[in-house]
C-alpha positions in Angstrom: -8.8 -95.4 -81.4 -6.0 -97.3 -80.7 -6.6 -101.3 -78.5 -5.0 -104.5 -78.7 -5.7 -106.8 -80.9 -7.2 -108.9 -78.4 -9.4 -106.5 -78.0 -10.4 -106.4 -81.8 -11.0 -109.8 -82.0 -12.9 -110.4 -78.5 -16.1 -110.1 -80.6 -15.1 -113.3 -82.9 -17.3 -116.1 -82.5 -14.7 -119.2 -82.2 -12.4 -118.8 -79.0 -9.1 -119.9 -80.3 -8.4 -121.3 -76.9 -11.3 -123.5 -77.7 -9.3 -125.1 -80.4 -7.0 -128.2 -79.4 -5.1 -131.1 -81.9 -6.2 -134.0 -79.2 -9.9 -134.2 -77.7 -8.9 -132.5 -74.4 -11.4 -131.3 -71.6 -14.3 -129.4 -73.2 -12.4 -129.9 -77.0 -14.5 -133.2 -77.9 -16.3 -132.3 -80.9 -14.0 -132.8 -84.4 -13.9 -130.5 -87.2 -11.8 -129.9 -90.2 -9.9 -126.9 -91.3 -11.5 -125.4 -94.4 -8.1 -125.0 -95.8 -5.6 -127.7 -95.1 -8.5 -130.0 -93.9 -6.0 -130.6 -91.0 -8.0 -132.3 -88.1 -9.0 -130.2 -84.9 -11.1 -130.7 -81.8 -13.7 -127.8 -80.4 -15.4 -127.3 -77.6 -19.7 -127.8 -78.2 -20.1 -124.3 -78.7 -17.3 -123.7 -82.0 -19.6 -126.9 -83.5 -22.3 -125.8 -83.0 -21.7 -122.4 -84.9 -20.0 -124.2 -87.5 -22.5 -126.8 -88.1 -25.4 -123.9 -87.9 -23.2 -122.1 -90.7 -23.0 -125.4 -92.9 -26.6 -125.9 -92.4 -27.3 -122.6 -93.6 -25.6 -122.9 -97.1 -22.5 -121.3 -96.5 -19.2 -123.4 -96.7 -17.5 -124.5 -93.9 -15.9 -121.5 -91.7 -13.9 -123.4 -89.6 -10.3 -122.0 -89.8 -7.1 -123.8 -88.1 -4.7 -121.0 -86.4 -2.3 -121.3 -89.3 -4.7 -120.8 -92.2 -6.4 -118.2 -89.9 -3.6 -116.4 -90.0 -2.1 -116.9 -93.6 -6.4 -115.7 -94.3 -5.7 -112.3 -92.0 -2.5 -111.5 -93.8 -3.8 -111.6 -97.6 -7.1 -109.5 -96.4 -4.7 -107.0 -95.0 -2.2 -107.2 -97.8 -4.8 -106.0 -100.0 -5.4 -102.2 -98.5 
């Protein structure tokens, strides 16, 4: 089966378009990258799920693009 990768990721929680470096419109809510602990702002919804997941006892998911990226390239550099 063969798709875009748009398409493979529509099923990701975050929205990357819900990810700005200036509160912006809906973006209001700051979190850190996980990774480079750059600043970021998110729309309530990408908080929300992050918070939930930090409540939970997991670590903090919250990826920028950049480490997103760097993260997708060593998973798939491993198969």
């Amino acid at each position: 089966m063969q798709g875009t990768r748009e398409q493979f990721d529509a099923d990701r929680i975050e929205s990357r378009s819900a990810i700005s470096t200036i509160p912006k419109g809906p973006n209001q809510y700051k979190l850190l990258c996980s990774m480079c602990s750059e600043t970021l702002y998110v729309d309530k919804q990408l908080y929300d799920n992050t918070l939930h997941s930090i409540e939970e006892g997991l670590d903090n998911p919250f990826l920028c693009d950049d480490c997103q990226l760097d993260y997708d390239e060593l998973a798939h550099s491993d198969h």
